[in-house]
C-alpha positions in Angstrom: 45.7 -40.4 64.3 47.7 -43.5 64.3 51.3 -43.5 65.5 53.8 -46.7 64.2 56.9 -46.9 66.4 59.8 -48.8 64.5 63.2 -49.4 65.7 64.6 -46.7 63.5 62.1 -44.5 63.2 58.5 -43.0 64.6 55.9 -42.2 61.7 52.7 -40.9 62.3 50.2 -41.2 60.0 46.8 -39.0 60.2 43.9 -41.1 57.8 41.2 -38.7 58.4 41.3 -36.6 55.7 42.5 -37.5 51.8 43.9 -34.4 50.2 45.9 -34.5 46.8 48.5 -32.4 46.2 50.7 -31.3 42.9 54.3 -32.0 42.5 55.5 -28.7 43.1 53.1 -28.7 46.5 54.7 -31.8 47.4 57.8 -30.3 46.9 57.1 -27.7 48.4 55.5 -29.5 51.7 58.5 -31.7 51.7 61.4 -29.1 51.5 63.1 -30.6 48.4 63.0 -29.5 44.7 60.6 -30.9 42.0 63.6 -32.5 40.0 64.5 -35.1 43.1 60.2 -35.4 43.7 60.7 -37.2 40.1 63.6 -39.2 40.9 62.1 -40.4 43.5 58.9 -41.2 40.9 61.1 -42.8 38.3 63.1 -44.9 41.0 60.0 -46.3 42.6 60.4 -44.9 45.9 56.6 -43.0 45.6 54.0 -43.7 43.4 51.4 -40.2 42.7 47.7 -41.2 42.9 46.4 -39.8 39.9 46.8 -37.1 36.4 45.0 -33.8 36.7 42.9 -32.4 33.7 46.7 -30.5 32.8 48.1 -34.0 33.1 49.9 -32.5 36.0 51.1 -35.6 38.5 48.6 -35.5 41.9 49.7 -37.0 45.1 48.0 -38.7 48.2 48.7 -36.6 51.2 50.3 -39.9 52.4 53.4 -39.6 50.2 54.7 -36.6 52.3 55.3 -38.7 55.3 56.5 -41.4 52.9 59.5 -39.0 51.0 60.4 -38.0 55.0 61.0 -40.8 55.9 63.2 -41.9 52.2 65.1 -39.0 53.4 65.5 -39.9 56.6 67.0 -43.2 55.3 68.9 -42.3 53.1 70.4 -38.8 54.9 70.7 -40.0 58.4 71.0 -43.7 57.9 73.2 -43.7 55.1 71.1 -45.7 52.7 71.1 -46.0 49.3 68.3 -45.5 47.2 68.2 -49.1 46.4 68.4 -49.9 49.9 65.6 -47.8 50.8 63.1 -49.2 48.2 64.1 -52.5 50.0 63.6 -51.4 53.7 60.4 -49.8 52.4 58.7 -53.0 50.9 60.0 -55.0 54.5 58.2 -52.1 56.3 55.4 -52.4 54.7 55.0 -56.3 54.7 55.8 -56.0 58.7 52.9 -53.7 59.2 50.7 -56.0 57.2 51.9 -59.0 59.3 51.4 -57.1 61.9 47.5 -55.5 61.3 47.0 -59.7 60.3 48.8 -60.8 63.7 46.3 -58.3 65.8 43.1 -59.7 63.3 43.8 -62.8 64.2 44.2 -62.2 67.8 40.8 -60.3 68.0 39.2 -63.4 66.8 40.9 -65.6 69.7 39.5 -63.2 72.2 35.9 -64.2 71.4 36.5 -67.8 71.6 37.6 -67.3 75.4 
């Protein structure tokens, strides 16, 4: 399990096992009703992974932690939704920079 430690908040994120999940189960797992699930869809927040043979919407297991942590922003913090689509893609390009950043000091290591 992996554990991220940002100024604002702590996410843990557990890649060992890739489980989809319905709407409603999302939903469900997340506390919240289907309706603001699709909001969040439609405003670009989440993204689900894939269409079941009913067409029915299938999510990553990774999107729970994602719509916790929307709501924390946007509950605790204050945030707009616009906001938090903006704080989410500057999280995401810092943990990039920051997986590149501890690449490329791996590779200086073996030079020493």
């Amino acid at each position: 399990m992996i554990e991220r430690r940002f100024s604002m908040l702590q996410v843990k994120i557990d890649n060992r096992v890739s489980t989809f999940y319905t709407l409603s189960e999302v939903a469900y797992h997340a506390g919240l009703h289907p309706e603001l699930i699709d909001r969040f869809i439609r405003l670009g927040l989440i993204e689900f992974t894939d269409r079941g043979d009913d067409g029915e919407l299938l999510f990553d297991s990774g999107v729970i932690p994602l719509i916790r942590r929307i709501l924390r922003l946007r509950n605790q913090l204050g945030v707009n939704y616009a906001g938090v689509g903006v704080i989410l893609e500057l999280m995401s390009k810092l943990e990039a920079m920051e997986a590149r950043i501890r690449e490329l000091e791996g590779g200086q290591n073996t030079w020493t």
